[in-house]
MARZA-187440 format. One record per atom (N, C-alpha, C): z, x, y. Coordinates in pm, whole numbers, plus 32768, in hexadecimal, padded with zeros to 4 digits. Atoms other than C-alpha are relative to their C-alpha. Layout:
N
ZXY ...
END
This chain:
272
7FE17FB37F87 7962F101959A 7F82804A802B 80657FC77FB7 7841F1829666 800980B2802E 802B7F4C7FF6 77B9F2F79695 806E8031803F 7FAB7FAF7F81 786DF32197DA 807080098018 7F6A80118008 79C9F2CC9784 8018804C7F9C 7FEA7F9F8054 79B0F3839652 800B809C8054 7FFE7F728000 7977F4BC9705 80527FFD806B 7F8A80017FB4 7A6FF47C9822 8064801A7FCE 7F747FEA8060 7B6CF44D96F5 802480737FD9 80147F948019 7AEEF57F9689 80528050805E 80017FCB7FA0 7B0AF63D97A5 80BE7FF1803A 7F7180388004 7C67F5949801 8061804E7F9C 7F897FD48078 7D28F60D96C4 800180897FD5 800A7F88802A 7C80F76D96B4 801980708080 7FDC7F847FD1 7C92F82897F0 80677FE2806D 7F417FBD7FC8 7E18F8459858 801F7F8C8076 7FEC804A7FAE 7E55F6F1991E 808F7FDA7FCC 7F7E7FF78045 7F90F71A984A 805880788017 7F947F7F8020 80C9F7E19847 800B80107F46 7FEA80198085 8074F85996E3 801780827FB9 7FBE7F69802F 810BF9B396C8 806C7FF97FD0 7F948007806B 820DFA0D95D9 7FC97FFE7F52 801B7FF5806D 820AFA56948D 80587F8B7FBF 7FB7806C8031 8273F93B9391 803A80267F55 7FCF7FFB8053 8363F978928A 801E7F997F7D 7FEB80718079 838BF89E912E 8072804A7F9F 7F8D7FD880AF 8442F9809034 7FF5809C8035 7FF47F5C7FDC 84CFFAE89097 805B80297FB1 7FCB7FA68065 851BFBD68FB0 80967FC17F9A 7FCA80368069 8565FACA8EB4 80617F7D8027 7F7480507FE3 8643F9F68FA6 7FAE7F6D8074 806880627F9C 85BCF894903A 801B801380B0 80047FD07F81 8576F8D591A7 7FB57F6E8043 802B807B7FB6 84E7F77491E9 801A7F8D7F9B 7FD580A2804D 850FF5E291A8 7F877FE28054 8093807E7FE7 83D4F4F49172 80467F93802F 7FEA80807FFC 8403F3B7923F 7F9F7FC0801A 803F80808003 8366F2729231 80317F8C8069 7FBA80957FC0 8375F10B92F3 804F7FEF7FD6 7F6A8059803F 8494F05E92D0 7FE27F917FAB 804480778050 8390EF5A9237 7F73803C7FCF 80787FAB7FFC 82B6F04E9195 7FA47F997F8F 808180688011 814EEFD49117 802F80437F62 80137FDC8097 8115F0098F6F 7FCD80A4802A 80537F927FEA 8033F1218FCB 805B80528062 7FA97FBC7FEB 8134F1DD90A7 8055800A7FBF 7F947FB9804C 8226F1DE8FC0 7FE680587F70 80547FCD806D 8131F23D8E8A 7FD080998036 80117F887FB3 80BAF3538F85 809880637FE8 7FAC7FB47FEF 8203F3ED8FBC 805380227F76 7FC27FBA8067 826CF3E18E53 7FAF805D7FC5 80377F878065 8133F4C28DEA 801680708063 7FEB7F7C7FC8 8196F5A18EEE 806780537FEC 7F887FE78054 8304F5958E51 7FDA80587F8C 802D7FCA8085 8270F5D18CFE 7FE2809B7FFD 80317F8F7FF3 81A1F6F88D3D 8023807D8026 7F837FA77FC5 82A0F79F8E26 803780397F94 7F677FA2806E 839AF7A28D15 7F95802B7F9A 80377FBC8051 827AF80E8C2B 7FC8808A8001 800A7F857FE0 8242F9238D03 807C80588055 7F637F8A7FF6 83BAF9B78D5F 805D7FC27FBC 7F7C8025806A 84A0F8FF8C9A 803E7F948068 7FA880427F78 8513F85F8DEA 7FB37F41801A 802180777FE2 8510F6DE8DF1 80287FD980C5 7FF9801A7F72 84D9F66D8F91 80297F637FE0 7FC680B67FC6 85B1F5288FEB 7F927F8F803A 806A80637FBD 84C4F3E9904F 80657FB0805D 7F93805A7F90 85AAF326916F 7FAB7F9D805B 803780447F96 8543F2039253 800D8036807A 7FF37F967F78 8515F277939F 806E7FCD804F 7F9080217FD9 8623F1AE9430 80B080587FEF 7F7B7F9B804B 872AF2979334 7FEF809E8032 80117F79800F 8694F3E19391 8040802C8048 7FB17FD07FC1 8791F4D4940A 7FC480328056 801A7FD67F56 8797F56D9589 7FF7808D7FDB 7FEA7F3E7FF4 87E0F6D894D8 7F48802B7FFC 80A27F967FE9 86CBF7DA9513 7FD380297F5F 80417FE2805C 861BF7C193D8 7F3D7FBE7FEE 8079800A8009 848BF79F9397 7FDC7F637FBC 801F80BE8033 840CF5F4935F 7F71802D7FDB 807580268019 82F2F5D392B1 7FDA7F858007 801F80868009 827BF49D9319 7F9A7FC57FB3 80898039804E 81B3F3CB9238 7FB67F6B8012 802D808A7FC4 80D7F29792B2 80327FE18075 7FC780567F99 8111F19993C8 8077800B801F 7F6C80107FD1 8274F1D19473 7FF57FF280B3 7FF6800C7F8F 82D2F19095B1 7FE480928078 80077F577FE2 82D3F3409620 7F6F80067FE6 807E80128003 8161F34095C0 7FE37FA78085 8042803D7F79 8111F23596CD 803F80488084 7FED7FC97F71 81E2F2F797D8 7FD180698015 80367F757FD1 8119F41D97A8 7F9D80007FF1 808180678026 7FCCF3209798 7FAB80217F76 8051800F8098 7F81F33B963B 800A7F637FD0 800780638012 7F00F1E29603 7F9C80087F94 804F80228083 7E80F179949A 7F977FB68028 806F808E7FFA 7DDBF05E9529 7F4A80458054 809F7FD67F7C 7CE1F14B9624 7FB380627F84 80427FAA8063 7C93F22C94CD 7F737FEB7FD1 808D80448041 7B10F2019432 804C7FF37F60 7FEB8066809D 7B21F17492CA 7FF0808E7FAC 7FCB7F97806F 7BE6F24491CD 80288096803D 7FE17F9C7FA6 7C39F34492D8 809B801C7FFB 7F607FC37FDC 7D84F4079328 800580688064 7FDC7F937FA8 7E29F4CF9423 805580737FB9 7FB97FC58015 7ED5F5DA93BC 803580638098 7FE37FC67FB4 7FA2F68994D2 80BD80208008 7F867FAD7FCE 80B8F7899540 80447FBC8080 7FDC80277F5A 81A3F70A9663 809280857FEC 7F887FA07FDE 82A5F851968C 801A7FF97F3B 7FEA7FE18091 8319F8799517 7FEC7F937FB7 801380738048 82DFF71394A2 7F817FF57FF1 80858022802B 81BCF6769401 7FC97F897FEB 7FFC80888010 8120F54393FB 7F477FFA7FC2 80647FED8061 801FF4E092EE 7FD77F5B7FFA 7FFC80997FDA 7F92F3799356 7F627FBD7FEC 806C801B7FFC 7E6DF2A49304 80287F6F7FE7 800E805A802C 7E0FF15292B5 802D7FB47F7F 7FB880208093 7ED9F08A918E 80587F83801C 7FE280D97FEA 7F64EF11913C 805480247F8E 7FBF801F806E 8013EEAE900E 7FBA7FDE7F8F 806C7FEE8096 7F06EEA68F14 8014804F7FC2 7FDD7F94805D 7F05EF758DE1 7FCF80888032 80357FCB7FF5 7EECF0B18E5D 7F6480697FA4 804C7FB78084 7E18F13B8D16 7F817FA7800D 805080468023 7D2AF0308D32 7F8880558065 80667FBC7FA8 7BDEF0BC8DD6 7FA47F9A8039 805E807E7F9F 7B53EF6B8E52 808D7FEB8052 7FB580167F71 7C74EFA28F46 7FDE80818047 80307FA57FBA 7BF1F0429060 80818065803B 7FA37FFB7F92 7D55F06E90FD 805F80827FEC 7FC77F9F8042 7DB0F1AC908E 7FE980828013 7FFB7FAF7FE9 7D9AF29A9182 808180618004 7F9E7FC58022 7EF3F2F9917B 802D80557F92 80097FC4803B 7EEFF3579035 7F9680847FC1 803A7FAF7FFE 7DB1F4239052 801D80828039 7FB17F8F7F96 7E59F5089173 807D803D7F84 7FCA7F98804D 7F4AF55D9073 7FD680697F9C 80787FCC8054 7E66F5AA8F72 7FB3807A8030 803E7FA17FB8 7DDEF6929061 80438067800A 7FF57F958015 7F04F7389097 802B80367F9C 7FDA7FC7805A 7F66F76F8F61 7FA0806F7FD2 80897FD18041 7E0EF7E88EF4 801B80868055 804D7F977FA3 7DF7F8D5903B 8085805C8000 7F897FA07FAD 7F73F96A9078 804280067F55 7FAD7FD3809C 8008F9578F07 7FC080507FA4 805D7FBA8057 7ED6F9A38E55 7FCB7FD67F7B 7FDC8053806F 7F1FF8738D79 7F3880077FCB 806380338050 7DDCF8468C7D 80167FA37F97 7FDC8076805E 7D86F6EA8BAB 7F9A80147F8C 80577FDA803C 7CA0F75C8A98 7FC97F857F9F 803D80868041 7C91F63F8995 807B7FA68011 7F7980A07FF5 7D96F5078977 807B80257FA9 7F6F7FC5802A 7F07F5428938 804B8074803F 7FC47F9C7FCE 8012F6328970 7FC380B17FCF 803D7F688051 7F56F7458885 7FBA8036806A 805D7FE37FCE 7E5EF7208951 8021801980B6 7FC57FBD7F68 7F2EF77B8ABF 800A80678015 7F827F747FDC 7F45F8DA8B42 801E7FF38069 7F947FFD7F55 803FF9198C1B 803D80918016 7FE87F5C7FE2 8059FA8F8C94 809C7FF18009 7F64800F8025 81F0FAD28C5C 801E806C8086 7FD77F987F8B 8273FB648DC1 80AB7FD88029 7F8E7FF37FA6 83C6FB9B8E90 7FFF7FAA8071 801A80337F8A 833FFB2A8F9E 7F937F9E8031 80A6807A7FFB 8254FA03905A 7FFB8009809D 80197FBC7F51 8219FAA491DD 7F677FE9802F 80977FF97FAA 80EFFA39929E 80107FE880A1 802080077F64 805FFA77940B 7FDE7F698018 800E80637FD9 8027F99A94E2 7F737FA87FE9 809E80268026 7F1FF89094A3 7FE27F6D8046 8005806C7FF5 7E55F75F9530 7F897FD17FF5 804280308060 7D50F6C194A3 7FC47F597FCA 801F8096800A 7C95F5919481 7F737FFF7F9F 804D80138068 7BC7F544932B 7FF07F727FCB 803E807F8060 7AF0F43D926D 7FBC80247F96 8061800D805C 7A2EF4339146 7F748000801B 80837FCE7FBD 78DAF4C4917C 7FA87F927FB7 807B8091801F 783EF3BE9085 804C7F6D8012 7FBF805A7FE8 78BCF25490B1 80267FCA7F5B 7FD8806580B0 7875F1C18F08 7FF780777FCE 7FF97FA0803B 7908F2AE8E43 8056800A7F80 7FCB80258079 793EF2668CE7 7FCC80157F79 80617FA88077 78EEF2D08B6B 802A7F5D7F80 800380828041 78B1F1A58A6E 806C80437F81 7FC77FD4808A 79B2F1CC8933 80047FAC7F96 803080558064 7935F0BB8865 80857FC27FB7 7FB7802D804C 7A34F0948734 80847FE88053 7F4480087F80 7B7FF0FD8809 80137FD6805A 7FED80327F91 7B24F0968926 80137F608012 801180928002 7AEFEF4388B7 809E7FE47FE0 7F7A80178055 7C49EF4487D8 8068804B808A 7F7E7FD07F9F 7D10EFF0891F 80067F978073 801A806B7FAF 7C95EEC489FE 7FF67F7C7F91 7FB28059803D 7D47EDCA88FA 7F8A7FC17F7F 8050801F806A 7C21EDA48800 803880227F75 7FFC7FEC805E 7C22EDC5869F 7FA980307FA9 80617F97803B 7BA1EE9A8588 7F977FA17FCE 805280438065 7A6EEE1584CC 7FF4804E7F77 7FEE7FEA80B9 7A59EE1D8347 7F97809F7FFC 80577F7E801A 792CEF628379 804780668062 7FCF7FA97FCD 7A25F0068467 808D80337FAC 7FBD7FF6807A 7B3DF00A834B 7FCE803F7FA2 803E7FAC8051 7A68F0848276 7FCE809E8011 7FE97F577FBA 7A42F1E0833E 804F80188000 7F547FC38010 7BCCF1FF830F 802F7FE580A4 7F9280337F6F 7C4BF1638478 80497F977F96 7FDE80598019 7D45F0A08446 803C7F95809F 7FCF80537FAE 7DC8EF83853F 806380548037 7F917FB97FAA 7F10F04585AF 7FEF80978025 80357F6C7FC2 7E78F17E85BC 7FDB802D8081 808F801A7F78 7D29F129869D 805C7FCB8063 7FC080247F90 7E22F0918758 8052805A807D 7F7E7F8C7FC4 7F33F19A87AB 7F83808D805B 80867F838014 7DD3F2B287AB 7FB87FB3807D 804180007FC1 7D19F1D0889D 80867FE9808D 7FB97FF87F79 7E58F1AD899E 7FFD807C8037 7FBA7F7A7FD6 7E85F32989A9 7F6C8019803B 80A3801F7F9D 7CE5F32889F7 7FF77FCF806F 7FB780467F49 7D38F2448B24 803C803D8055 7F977F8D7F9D 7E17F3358B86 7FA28075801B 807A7F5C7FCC 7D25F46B8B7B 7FB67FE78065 807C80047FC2 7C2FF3C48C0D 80307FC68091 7FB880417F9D 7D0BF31A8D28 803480B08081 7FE97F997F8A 7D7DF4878D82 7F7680728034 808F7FC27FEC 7BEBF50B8D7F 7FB87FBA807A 803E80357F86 7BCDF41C8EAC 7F8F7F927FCE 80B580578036 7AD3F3288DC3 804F7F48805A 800680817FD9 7AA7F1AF8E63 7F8E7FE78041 808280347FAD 79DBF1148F33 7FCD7F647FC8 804180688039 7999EFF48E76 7FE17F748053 804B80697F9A 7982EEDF8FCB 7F8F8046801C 80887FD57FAC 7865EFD2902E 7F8280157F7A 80457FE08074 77BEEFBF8EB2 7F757FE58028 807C800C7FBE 7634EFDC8F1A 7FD77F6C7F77 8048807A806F 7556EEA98E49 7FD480747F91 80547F9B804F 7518EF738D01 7FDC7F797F93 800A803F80BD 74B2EEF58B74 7FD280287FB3 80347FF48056 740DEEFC8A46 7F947FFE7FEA 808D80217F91 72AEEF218ADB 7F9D7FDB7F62 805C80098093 7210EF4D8964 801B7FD17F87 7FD280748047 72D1EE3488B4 7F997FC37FE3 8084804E8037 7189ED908893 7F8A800D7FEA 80797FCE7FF8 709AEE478863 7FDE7FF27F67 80058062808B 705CEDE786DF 7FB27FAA8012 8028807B7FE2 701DEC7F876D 7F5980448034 804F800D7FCF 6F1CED158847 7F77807F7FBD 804E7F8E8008 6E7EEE69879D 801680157F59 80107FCF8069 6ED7EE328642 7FA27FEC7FB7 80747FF78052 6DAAEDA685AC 7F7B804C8012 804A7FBE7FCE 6CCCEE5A8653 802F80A37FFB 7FE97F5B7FF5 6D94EFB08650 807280217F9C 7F5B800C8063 6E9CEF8B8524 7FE180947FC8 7FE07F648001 6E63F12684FD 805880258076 7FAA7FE17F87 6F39F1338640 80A57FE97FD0 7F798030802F 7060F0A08561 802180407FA3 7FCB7FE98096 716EF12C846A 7FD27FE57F93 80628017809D 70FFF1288306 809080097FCB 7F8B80248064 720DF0968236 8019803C7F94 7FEB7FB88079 7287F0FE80E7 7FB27FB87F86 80518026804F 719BEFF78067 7F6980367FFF 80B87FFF7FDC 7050F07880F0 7FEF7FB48058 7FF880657F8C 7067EF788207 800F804E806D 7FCA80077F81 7073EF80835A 80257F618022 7FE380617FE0 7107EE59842D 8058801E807C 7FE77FF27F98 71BCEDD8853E 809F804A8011 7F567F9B7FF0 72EDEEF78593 806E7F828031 7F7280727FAD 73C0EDC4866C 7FAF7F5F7FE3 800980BD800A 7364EC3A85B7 80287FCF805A 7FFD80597F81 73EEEB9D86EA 7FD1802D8031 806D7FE67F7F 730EEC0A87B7 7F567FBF7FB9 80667FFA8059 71E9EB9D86E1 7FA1804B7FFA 
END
C-alpha cells in the first residue's frame, strides 16, 4: 500500500468521520453487559480471536461473554462486540480487504464495537501467517483497556488485573506493526513445536519429547499474543562466518576456539 493511502486511511479512521460516541460496556458491576459476534462462517482466526477475548474477560471478572453468529444476535439493547469480518463492519465501511498488512481497525459505533482486520483460515498461531490482523486488534485491547500482561509462556505466566467492571470511551483507531519481520529464534522448542523432534544432545539437557512439546505450544502462544511474525517479509540473512576456518584458518588459527585437546579447528565441518 503506498504512502498516500496509508495516510488517507489514517486520517479517515482518526478524526470523527464516524458516529463514535458512547461509552462501551463489557461487564458491569460483575454482570455481562455485552455478546461477542462473529460471521456466520467465521475464519479460524476470528474465532481464536474471540475466544482469547472470552478467556481473559472471565479471567478478569468472573463473567464469561456469549460468542453468537451474527445472524442469531438479539434486537435487545445490549452492547456487540464484534469480532472480524461480518456483514455490520462492511455497512459502516470497515473493509479487511482495504487494511495495510497485519493492520486493524478498532472502532466505537454508539455503544458497539467492532475489532476487524485481515484473517483466513490458517493457523492462527502460526507467524508465517500474515493474516492476523484481527487477532492483533484484540491483543491490543486487551493489553490497553483490561490491562491484561503476558510475561513468560503459560497461565502462571498471565496477569489479569481482577475488576467489576470492563467500561471504555469511545474509540477509533487504525494500527499496524511498526516493524514488518518480527521474530525471536527458539532453536530446541521451536523446532519440536513446529512438529520436529528431540535429538539424542537435547535429551540429554532433561527435555523430554512431550514436554518440549506441550512448553513450545504455550511459547507460540506468548509470542503470537507479543504481535511476533513476519516471516513472508524475512530479509536474506545467514551464517556469514560458517567458513571462515576454510578461509583464515591456516593462516590465523589464533582466531579459533582452543579445544580441550590443545587444538584449534574447524567450529562447523560442513562448511569446511
Amino acid at each position: 500500500m503506498n504512502r498516500v493511502l496509508w495516510i488517507l486511511l489514517t486520517v479517515f479512521f482518526t478524526t470523527g468521520f464516524f458516529d463514535s460516541s458512547g461509552n462501551v460496556t463489557l461487564v458491569k458491576n460483575g454482570k455481562a453487559e455485552a455478546t461477542l459476534v462473529i460471521s456466520d462462517n467465521p475464519t479460524a482466526t476470528a474465532k481464536y480471536a474471540a475466544e482469547e477475548m472470552v478467556k481473559h474477560i472471565r479471567l478478569a471478572t468472573g463473567v464469561s461473554l456469549e460468542i453468537e453468529p451474527e445472524s442469531k444476535v438479539s434486537d435487545e439493547k445490549i452492547t456487540r462486540i464484534y469480532i472480524g469480518e461480518t456483514k455490520a463492519a462492511l455497512r459502516f465501511g470497515i473493509d479487511a480487504n482495504t487494511l495495510p498488512r497485519e493492520a486493524f481497525v478498532m472502532r466505537s459505533v454508539g455503544n458497539d464495537l467492532f475489532i476487524v482486520g485481515k484473517e483466513d483460515n490458517g493457523n492462527p498461531l502460526d507467524e508465517r501467517n500474515p493474516n492476523a490482523g484481527t487477532l492483533f486488534g484484540v491483543y491490543d485491547f486487551l493489553e490497553n483497556f483490561v490491562g491484561v500482561r503476558w510475561l513468560w509462556p503459560g497461565d502462571l505466566g498471565t496477569f489479569v488485573p481482577k475488576t467489576n467492571t470492563i467500561e471504555i470511551a469511545s474509540v477509533n483507531k487504525l494500527e499496524a506493526p511498526a516493524l514488518q519481520f518480527r521474530i525471536m529464534r527458539w532453536h530446541i522448542i521451536g523446532r519440536v513445536a513446529n512438529g520436529g523432534k528431540l535429538e539424542p544432545q537435547d535429551e540429554q539437557l532433561g527435555f523430554s519429547q512431550e514436554v518440549a512439546e506441550a512448553y513450545g505450544k504455550e511459547v507460540g502462544v506468548l509470542f503470537r499474543r507479543h504481535r511476533f511474525g513476519g516471516w513472508d517479509c524475512k530479509p536474506p540473512t545467514g551464517h556469514e562466518t560458517s567458513n571462515w576456518w576454510k578461509l583464515y584458518g591456516k593462516e590465523h588459527p589464533e582466531w579459533f576456539a582452543l579445544c580441550k585437546d590443545g587444538t584449534r579447528g574447524n567450529p562447523d565441518p560442513r562448511k569446511g
